[in-house]
C-alpha positions in Angstrom: 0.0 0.0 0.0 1.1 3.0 -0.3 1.9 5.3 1.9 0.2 8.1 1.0 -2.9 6.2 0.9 -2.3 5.6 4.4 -2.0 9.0 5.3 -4.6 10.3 3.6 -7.0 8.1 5.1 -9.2 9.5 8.2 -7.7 9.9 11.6 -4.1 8.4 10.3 -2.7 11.9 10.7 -3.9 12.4 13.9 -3.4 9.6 15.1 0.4 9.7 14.0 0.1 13.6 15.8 -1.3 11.5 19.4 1.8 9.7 19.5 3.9 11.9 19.2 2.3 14.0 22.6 2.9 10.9 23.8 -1.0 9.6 24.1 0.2 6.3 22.8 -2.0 3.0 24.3 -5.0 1.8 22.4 -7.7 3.1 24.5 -6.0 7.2 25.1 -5.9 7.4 21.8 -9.1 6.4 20.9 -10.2 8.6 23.8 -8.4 12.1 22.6 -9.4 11.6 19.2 -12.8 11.3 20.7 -12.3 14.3 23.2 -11.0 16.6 19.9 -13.6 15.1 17.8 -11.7 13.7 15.6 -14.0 10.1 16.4 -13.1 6.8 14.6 -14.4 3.8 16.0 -12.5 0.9 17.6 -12.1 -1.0 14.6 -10.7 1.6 12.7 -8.5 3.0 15.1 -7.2 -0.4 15.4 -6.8 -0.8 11.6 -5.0 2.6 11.2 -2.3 1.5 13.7 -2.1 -1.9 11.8 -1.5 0.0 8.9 1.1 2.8 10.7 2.9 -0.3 12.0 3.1 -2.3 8.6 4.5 1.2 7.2 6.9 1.1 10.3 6.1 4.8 10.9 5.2 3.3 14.1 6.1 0.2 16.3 4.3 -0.8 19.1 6.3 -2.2 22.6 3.5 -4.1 24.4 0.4 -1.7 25.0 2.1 1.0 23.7 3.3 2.8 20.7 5.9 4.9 19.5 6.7 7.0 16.3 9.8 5.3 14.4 12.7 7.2 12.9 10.2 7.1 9.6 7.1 8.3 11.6 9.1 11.2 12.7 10.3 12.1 9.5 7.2 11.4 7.6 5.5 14.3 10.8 8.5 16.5 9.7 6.9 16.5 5.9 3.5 17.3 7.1 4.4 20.2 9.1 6.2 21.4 6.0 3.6 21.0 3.9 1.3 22.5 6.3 3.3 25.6 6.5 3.4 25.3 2.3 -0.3 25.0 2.6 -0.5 28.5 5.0 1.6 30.5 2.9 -0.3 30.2 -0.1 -3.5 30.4 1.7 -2.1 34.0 2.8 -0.8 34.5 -0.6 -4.1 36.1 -2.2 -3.9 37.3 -5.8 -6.9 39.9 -6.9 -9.1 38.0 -9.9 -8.2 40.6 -12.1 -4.7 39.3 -11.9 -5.3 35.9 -12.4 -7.9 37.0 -15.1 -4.9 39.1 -16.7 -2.1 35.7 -16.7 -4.9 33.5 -18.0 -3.7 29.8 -18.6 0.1 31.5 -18.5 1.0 30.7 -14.6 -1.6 28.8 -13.2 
């Protein structure tokens, strides 16, 4: 599979971002995602760290689990991509600009 259909699937982010707080048995997970409504059900939540594990983003050591060398990296390219994401968000351009540049530099 790969991994960026794991990521984009819903919760895996989050769940990734728990972990690194350190919220990292089964059941606080499931129970911040609830608290920040970010809600998947058991058998999701238990899928998505299947999946995080078989990606080794994540490895677990008895009830709990822990980002990887790769989990921490792959955290590193969201927030970068977040802060891509901001930028250009802040980045407005009037429509009689983008009407002016037509097809040119979209």
């Amino acid at each position: 599979m790969s991994i960026f259909n794991v990521l984009g699937k819903k919760g895996t982010i989050e769940i990734l971002y728990k972990i690194k707080e350190g919220v990292n048995s089964f059941t606080s997970i499931k129970n911040a995602l609830d608290m920040e409504g970010y809600g998947v059900s058991t058998r999701t939540l238990a899928e998505r760290l299947n999946e995080l594990e078989e990606e080794n983003l994540i490895q677990k050591d008895g009830s709990k689990y822990y980002l990887t060398k790769k989990g921490q990296e792959a955290i590193e390219i969201i927030e970068n991509i977040m802060k891509w994401e901001a930028k250009w968000k802040e980045a407005k351009i009037p429509k009689i600009i983008i009407g002016m540049l037509g097809d040119k530099e979209r």
